[in-house]
Backbone bond lengths (Angstrom), bond angles and torsions (degrees), N, CA, C in turn:
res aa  C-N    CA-C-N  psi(-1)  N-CA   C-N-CA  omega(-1)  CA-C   N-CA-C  phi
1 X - - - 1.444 - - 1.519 110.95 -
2 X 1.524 125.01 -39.81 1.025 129.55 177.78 1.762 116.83 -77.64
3 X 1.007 109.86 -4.70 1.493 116.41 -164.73 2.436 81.41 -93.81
4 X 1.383 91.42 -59.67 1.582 89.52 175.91 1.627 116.27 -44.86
5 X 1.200 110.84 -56.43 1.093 117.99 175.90 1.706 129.22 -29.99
6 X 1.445 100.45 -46.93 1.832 121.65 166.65 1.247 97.78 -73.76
7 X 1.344 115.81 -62.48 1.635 108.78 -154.30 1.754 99.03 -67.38
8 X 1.295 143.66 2.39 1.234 131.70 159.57 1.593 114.58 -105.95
9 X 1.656 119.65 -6.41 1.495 117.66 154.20 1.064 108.79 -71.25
10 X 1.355 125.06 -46.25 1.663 114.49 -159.82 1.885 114.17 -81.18
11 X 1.563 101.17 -16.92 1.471 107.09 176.02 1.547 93.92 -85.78
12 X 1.345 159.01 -33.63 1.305 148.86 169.67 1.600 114.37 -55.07
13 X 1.562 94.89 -56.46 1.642 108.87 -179.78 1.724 100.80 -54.95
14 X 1.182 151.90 -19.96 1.404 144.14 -137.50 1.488 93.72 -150.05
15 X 1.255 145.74 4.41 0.776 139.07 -137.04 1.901 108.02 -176.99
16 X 1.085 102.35 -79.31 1.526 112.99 161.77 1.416 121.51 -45.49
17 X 1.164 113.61 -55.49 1.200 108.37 176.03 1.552 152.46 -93.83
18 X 1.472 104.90 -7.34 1.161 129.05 139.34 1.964 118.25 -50.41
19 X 1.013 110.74 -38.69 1.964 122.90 -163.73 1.718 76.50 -82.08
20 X 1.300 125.78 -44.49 1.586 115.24 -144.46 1.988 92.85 -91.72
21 X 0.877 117.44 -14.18 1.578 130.66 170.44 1.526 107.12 -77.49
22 X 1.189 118.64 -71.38 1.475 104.07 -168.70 1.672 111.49 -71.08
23 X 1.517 103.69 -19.80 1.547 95.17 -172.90 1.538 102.67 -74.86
24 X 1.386 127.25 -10.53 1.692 134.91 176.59 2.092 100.32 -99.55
25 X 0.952 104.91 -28.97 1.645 96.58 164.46 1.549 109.59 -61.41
26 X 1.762 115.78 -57.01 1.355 106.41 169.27 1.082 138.44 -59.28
27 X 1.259 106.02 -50.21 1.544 109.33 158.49 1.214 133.64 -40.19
28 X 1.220 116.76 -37.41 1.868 107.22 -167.73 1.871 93.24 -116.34
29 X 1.087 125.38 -24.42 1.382 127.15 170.44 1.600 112.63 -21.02
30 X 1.592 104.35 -71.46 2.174 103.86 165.57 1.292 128.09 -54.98
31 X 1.090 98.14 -29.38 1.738 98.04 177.03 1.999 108.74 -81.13
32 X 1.134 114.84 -31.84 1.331 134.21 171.91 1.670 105.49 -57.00
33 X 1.167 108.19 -48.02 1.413 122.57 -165.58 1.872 104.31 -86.06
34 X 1.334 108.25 -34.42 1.539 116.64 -178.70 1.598 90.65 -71.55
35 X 1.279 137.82 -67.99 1.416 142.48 -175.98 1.458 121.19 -30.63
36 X 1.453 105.77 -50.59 1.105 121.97 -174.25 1.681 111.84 -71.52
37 X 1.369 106.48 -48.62 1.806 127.92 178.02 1.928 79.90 -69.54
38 X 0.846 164.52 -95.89 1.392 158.55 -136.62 1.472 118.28 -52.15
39 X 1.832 93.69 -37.59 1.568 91.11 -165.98 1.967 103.93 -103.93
40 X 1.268 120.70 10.94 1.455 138.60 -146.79 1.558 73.87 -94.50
41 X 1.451 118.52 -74.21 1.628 127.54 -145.88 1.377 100.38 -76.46
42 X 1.229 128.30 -35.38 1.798 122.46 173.73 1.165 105.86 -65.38
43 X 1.168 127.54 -26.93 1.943 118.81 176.19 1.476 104.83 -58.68
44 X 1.670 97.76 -50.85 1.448 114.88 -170.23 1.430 101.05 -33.12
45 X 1.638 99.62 -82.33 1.765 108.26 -179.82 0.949 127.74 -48.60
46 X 1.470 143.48 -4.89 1.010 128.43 164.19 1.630 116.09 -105.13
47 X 1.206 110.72 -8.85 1.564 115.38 151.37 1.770 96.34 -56.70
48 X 1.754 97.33 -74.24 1.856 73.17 -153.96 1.802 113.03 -67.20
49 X 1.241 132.80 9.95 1.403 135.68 178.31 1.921 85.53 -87.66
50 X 1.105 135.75 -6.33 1.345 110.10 -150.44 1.265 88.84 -105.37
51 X 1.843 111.25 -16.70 1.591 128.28 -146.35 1.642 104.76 -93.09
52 X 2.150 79.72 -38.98 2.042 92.43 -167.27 1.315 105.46 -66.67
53 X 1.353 108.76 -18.37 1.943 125.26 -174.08 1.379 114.85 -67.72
54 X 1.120 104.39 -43.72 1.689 125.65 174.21 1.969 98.08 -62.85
55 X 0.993 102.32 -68.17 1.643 102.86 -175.84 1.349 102.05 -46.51
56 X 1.507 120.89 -79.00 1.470 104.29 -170.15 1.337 133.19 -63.73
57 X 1.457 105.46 16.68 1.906 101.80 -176.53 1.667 72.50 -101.99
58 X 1.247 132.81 -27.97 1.814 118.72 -157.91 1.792 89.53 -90.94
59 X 0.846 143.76 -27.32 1.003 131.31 -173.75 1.775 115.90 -81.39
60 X 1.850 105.99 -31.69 1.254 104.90 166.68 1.495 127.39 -63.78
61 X 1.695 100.51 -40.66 1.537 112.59 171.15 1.665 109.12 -42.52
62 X 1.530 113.48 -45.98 1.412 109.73 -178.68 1.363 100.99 -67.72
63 X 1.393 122.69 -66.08 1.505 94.08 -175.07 1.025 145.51 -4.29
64 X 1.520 105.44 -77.72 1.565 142.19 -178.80 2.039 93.05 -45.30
65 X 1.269 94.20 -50.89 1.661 83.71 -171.70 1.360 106.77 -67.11
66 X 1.569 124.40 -35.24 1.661 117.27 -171.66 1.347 102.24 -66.92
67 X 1.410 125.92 -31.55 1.593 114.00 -169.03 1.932 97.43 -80.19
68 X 0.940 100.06 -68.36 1.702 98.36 169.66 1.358 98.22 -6.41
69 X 1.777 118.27 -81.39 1.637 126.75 -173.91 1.588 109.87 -35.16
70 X 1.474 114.25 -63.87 1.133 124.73 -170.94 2.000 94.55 -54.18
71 X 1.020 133.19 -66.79 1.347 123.45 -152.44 1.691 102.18 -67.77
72 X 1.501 132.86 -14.18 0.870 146.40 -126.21 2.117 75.67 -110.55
73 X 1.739 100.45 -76.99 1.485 106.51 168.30 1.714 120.90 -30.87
74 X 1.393 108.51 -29.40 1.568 96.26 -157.66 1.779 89.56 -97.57
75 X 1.100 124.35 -52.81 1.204 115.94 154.50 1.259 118.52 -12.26
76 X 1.214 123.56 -108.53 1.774 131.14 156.48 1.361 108.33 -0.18
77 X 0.992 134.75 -59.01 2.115 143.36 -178.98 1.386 88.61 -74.08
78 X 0.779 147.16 -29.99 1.811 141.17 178.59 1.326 104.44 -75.55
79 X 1.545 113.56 -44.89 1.452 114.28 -162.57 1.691 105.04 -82.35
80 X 1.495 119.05 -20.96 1.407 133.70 -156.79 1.869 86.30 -101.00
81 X 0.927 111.20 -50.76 1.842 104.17 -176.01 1.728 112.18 -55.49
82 X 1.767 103.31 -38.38 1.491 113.71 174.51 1.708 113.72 -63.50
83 X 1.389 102.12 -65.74 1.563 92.12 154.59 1.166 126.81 -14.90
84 X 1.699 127.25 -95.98 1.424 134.52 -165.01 1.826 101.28 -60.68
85 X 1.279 119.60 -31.30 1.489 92.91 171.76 1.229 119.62 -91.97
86 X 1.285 122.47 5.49 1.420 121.57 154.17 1.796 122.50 -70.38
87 X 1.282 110.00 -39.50 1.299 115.58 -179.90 1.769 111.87 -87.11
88 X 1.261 119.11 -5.87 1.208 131.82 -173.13 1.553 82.12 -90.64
89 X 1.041 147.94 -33.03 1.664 142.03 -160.00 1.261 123.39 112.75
90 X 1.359 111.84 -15.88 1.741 126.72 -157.57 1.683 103.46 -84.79
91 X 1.259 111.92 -165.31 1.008 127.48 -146.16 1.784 99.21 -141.62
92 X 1.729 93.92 104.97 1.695 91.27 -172.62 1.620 123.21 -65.29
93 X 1.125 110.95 130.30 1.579 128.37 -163.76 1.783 93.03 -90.71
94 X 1.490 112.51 153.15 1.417 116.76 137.79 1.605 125.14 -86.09
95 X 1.566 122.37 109.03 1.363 107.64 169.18 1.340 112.73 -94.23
96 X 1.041 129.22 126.22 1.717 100.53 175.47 1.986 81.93 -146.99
């Protein structure tokens, strides 16, 4: 009885469990592979959503500074036109 006993562990162990491995390698391999392909490209996008986010807050920051510049220039040309028609004799105008 005990001699059966081995000779049907060691045919499972050598045998069994090798069949019960690859038939779970095949088995779960597509679903492994679907998971991975599913969860690969949403990282992606939210890297580059995390990236495009970064650009347009840096690109608004510039904005804000070019208009600043710009109001900053026209000012200055307001203050420089008042000047020369002050020293010209005249009489400072608003152009705007």
């Amino acid at each position: 009885m005990e001699d059966m006993v081995i000779a049907v562990v060691a045919i499972f162990f050598t045998i069994g469990i090798p069949v019960l491995a690859m038939a779970t390698h095949f088995a779960l391999r597509p679903l492994v592979k679907d998971l991975a392909e599913a969860l690969g490209p949403r990282k992606r996008e939210r890297e580059t959503i995390a990236r495009l986010t970064e650009r347009v807050e840096q690109l608004e920051g510039e904005s804000r500074e070019r208009g600043e510049l710009v109001d900053q220039l026209a000012e200055a040309e307001l203050f420089r036109r008042q000047l020369e028609e002050r020293a010209a004799g005249g009489t400072p105008r608003d152009s705007q």
